[in-house]
C-alpha positions as CSV (number, residue, x, y, z in Angstrom):
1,X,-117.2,188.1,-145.5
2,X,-115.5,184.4,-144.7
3,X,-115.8,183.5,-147.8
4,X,-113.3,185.7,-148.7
5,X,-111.6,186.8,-146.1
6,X,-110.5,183.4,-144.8
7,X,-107.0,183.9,-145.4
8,X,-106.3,186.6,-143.5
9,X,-106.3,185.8,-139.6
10,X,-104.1,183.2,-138.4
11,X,-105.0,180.1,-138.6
12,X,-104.5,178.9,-135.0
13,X,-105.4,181.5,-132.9
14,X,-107.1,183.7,-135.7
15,X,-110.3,185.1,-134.9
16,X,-113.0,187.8,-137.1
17,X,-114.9,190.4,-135.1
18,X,-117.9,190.8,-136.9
19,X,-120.3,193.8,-136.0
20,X,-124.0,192.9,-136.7
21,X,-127.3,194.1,-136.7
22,X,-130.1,191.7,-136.5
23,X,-128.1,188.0,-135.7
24,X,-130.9,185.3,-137.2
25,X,-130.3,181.6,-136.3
26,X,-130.5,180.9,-140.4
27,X,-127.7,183.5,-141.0
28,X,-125.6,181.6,-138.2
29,X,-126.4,178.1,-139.6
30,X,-125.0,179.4,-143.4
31,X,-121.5,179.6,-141.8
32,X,-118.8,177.7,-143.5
33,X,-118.2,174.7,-141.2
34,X,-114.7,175.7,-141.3
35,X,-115.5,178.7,-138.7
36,X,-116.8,178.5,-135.3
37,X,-118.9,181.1,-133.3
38,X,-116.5,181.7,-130.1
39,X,-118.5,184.8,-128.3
40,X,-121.8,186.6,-129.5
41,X,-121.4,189.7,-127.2
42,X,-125.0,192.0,-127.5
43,X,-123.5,196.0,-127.5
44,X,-125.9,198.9,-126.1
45,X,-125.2,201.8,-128.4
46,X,-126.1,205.2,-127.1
47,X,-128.7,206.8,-128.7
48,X,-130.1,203.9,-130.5
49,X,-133.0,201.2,-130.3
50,X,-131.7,199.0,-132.7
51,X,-130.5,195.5,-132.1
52,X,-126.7,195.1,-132.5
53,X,-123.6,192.5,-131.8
54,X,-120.4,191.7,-131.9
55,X,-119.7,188.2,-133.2
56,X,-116.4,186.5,-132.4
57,X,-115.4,183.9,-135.0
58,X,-112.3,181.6,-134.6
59,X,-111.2,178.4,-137.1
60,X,-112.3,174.9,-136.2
């Protein structure tokens, strides 16, 4: 998705809200050194045992 989508949010002040399932550290270290992780927020979703997160990217 950054890849990608990198041109779309402002670049100071920009951020991408990203809504994941399992968050592994290798997944986070793949990241294009351009991004930075700004929150990971861990959501409880009714009805549902599965992990899940909203990551908060912004621009370096």
């Amino acid at each position: 998705m950054l890849s990608w989508c990198q041109h779309l949010p402002k670049k100071n002040g920009g951020q991408f809200y990203a809504l994941k399932g399992i968050l592994s550290a290798n997944e986070i270290l793949t990241f294009s050194s351009n991004f930075k992780i700004n929150k990971i927020i861990s959501l409880d979703v009714p009805e549902l045992d599965e992990q899940r997160y909203l990551v908060i990217l912004g621009f370096n």
